[in-house]
C-alpha positions, -999 to +999 in steps of 0.1 A: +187-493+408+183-496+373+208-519+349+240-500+345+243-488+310+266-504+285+299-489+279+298-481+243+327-487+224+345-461+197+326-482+166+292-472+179+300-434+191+311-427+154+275-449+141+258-426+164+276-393+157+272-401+117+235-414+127+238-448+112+216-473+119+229-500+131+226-535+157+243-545+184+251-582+200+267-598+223+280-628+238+297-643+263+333-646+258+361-642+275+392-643+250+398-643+210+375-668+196+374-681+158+344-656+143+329-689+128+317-695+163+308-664+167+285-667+134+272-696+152+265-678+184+245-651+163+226-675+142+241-662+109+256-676+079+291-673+074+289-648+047+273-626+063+299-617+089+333-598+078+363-601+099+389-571+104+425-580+090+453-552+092+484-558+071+516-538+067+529-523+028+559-525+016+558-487+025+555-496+059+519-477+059+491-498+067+459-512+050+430-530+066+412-559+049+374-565+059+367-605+049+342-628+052+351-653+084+353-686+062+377-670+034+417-662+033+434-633+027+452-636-009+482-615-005+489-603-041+451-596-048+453-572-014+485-557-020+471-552-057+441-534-048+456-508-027+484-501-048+513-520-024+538-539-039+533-563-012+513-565+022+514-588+054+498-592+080+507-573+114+524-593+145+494-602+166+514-578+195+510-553+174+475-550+170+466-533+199+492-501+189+481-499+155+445-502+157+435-489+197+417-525+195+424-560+210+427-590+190+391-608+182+378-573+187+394-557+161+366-531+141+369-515+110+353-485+122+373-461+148+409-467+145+433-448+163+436-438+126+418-441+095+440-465+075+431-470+037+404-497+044+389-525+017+355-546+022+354-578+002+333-567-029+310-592-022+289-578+009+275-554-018+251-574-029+238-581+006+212-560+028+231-563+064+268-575+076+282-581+106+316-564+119+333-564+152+318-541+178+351-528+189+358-552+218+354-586+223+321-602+225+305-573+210+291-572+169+275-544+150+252-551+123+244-526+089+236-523+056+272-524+039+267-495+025+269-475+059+299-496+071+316-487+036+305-447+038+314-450+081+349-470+074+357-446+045+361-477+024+361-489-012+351-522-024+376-545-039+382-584-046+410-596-028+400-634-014+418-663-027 
């Protein structure tokens, strides 16, 4: 019998069906872990992987933030760049309903739906970042081009 097939998860169907190039890791894991850990696991510098924030506006519709791992959300800047008066995060039981993913394995790709989404202007300049997979233990690596075209995302600063 030969090794049973990974299951893929939503992020990588819509890579595929768009034909974007991409990586995939894993690692063991059994729960949310911090995703400095996870850059440890990987071998990568922290810049290099973004982690998946979704907040709330003021008009209750909701934005998600792609970060780098080691740097904070700064609430005006987000809010700012997607026209909100104000955003906050989402309850951590929430995440799950709003996004069709778990905590730690939250991706910016494949949503239940496509929420205005930001990448931290900074992965421009680099050649490959790494995103959540879609599940836990899983990351996707591509050129941050793709992830902006495949997340239907613009490029803003909002980091404190």
């Amino acid at each position: 019998m030969g090794k049973s097939k990974e299951v893929k998860t939503n992020a990588m169907r819509i890579l595929e069906r768009n034909k974007i190039p991409y990586k995939e890791y894993t690692y063991e894991c059994d729960e949310f872990v911090d995703a400095l850990k996870v850059a440890d696991t990987l071998g990568q510098p922290y810049e290099l992987l973004y982690k998946t924030l979704v907040t709330i506006g003021n008009s209750r519709n909701y934005f998600v933030f792609v970060i780098p791992i080691a740097e904070e959300l700064d609430m005006k800047k987000a809010a700012k760049s997607v026209g909100e008066k104000s955003v906050s995060m989402i309850h951590v039981k929430d995440i799950t309903a709003v996004s069709g993913y778990v905590r730690g394995g939250c991706s910016p790709i494949g949503m239940k739906k496509q929420y205005p989404t930001v990448i931290q202007e900074c992965a421009a300049q680099f050649d490959k970042v790494y995103v959540s997979g879609g599940r836990i233990g899983t990351t996707l690596c591509m050129a941050p081009e793709d992830l902006k075209k495949v997340s239907r995302a613009e490029y803003a600063d909002f980091i404190q």
